[in-house]
C-alpha positions as CSV (number, residue, x, y, z in Angstrom):
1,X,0.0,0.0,0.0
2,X,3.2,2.4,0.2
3,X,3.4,2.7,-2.8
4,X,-0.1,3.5,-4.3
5,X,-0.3,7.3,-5.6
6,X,-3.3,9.1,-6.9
7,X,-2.7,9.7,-9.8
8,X,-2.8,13.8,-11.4
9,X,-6.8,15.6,-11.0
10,X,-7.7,16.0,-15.0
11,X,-8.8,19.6,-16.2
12,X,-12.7,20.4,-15.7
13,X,-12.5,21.2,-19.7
14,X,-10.8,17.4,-20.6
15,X,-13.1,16.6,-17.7
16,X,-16.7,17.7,-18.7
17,X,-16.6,21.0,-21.0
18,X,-15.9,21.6,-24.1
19,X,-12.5,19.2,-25.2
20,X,-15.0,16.4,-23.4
21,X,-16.8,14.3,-26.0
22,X,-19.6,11.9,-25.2
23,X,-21.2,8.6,-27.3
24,X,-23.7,6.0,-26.1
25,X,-21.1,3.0,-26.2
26,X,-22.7,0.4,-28.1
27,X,-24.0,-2.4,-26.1
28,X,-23.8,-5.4,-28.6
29,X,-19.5,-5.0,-28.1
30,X,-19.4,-5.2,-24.0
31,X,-15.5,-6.2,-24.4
32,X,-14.9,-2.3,-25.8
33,X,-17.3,-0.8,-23.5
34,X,-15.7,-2.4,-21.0
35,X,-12.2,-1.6,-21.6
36,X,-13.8,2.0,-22.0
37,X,-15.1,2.2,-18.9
38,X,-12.4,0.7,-17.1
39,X,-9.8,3.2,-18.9
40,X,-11.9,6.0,-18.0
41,X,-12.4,4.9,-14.6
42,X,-8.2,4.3,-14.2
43,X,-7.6,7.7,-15.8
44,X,-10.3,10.4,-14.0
45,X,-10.0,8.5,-10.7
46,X,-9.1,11.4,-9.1
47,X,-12.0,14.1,-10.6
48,X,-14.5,10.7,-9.9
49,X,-12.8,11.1,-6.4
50,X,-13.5,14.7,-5.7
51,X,-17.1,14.2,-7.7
52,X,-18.2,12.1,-4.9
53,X,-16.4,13.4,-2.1
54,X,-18.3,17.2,-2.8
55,X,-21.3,14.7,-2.9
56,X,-21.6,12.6,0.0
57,X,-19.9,16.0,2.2
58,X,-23.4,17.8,0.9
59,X,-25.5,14.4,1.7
60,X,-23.8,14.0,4.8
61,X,-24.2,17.1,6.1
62,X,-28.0,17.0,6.1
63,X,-28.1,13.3,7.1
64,X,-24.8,12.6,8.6
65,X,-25.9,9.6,11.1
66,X,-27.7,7.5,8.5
67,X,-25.2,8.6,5.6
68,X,-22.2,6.6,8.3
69,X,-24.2,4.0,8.5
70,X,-24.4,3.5,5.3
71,X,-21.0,4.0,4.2
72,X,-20.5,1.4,7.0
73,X,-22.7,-1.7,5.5
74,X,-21.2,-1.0,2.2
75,X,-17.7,-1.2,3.5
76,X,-18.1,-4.5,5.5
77,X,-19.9,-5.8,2.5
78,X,-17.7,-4.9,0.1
79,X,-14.3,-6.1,2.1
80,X,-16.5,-9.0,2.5
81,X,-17.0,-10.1,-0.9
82,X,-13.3,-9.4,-1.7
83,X,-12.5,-11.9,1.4
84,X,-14.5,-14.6,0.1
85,X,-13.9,-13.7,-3.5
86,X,-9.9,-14.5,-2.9
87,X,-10.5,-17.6,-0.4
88,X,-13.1,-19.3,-2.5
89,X,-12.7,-20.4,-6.2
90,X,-16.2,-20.4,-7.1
91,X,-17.0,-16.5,-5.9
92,X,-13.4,-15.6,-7.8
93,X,-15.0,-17.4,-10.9
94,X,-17.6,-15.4,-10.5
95,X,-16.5,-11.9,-10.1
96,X,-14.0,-12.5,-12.9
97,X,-16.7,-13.9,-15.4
98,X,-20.0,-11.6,-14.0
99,X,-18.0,-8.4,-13.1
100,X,-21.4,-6.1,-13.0
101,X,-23.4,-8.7,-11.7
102,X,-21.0,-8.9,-9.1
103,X,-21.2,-4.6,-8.7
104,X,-25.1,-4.9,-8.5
105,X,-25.2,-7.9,-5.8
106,X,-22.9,-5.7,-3.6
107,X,-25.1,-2.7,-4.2
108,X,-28.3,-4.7,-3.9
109,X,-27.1,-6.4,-0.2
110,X,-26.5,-3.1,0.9
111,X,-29.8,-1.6,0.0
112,X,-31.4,-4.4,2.1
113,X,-29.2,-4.5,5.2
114,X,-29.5,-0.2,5.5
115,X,-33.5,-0.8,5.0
116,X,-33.2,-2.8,7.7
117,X,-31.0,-0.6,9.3
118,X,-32.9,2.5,8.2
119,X,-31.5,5.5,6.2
120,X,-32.8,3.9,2.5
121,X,-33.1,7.0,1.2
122,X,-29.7,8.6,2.5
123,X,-28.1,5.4,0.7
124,X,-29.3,5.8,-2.5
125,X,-28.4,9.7,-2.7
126,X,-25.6,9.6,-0.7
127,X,-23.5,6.2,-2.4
128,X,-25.3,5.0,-4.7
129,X,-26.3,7.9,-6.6
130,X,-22.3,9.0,-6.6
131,X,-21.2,5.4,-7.9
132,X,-24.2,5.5,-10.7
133,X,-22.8,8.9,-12.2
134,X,-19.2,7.9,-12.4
135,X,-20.2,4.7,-14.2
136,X,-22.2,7.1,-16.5
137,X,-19.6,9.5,-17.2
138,X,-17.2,7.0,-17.4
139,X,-19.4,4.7,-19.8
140,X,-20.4,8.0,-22.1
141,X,-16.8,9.6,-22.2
142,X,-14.7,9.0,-25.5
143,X,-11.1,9.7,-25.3
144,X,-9.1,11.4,-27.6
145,X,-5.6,10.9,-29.3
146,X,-3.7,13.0,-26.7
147,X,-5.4,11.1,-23.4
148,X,-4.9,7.6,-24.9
149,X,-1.4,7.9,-25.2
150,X,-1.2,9.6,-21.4
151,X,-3.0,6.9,-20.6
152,X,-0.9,4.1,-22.3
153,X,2.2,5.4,-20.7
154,X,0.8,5.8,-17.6
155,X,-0.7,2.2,-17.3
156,X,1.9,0.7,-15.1
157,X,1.6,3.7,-12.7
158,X,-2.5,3.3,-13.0
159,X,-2.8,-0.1,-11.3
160,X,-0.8,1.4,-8.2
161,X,-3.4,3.6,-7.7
162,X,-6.5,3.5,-5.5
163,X,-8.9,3.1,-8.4
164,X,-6.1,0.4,-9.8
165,X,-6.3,-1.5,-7.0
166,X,-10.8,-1.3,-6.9
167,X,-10.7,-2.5,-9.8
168,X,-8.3,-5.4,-9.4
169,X,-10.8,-6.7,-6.0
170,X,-13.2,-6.5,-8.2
171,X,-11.5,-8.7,-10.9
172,X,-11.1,-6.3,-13.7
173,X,-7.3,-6.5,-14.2
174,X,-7.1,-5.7,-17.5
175,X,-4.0,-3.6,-18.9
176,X,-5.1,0.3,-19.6
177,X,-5.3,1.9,-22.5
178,X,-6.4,-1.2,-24.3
């Protein structure tokens, strides 16, 4: 973990304005929507980062008990799943062959222990809603020549990152810039 860096914040222009360009990706080739995503995700970890940070501080401040309790079932879910997930073949099969599936299932156990818990509503806005528009933007956002080759000579110094490392629990260990 000493050596995992965040990698540099992107400009709000590459980001979301005007150099930003956005497609539908097209759903019959999930290999390159994939890669997309995940390339997107490795190189505007930082921007998703802040994104929802600024987020779940606004959420949190007008629900912050039931926004921590929420954080806190996701957590323990999450480090749960990556437990089982690397000391049981099947669940690593699984994450590595069903790697939304596996995304959704985390998401959807969490939505049913904070009902129980309470705070449903202070879930969904406050994590869920964050996690759903970084998949969006990160799904949508085409790259262009200049941020492909960043990214391709960044790639070794991406999977020592924090987003690397999500990613590579969640058994998406694909090289960027693919």
């Amino acid at each position: 973990m000493a050596s995992v860096q965040p990698p540099p914040l992107r400009s709000l222009d590459d980001f979301l304005l005007s150099s930003a360009r956005f497609a539908v990706p097209d759903v019959r080739e999930l290999e390159r929507w994939n890669n997309r995503v995940i390339n997107n995700l490795l190189y505007y970890q930082s921007n998703y980062f802040l994104c929802a940070l600024g987020f779940l501080l606004v959420v949190g401040y007008f629900q912050p008990l039931q926004l921590f309790v929420g954080m806190t079932v996701v957590t323990v879910l999450f480090l749960g799943f990556v437990w089982a997930a690397e000391n049981k073949a099947p669940i690593r099969r699984f994450r590595r062959n069903h790697p939304l599936v596996t995304v959704l299932a985390i998401l959807l156990a969490s939505y049913v222990f904070v009902s129980l818990l309470g705070g449903v509503a202070v879930f969904l806005f406050g994590i869920a809603f964050p996690v759903l528009m970084v998949l969006v933007h990160a799904s949508m956002r085409l790259r262009n020549l200049k941020n492909k080759l960043e990214n391709k000579l960044e790639s070794i110094g991406l999977k020592r990152t924090p987003m690397g490392l999500l990613l590579e629990a969640l058994g998406q260990e694909q090289e960027a810039g693919s």
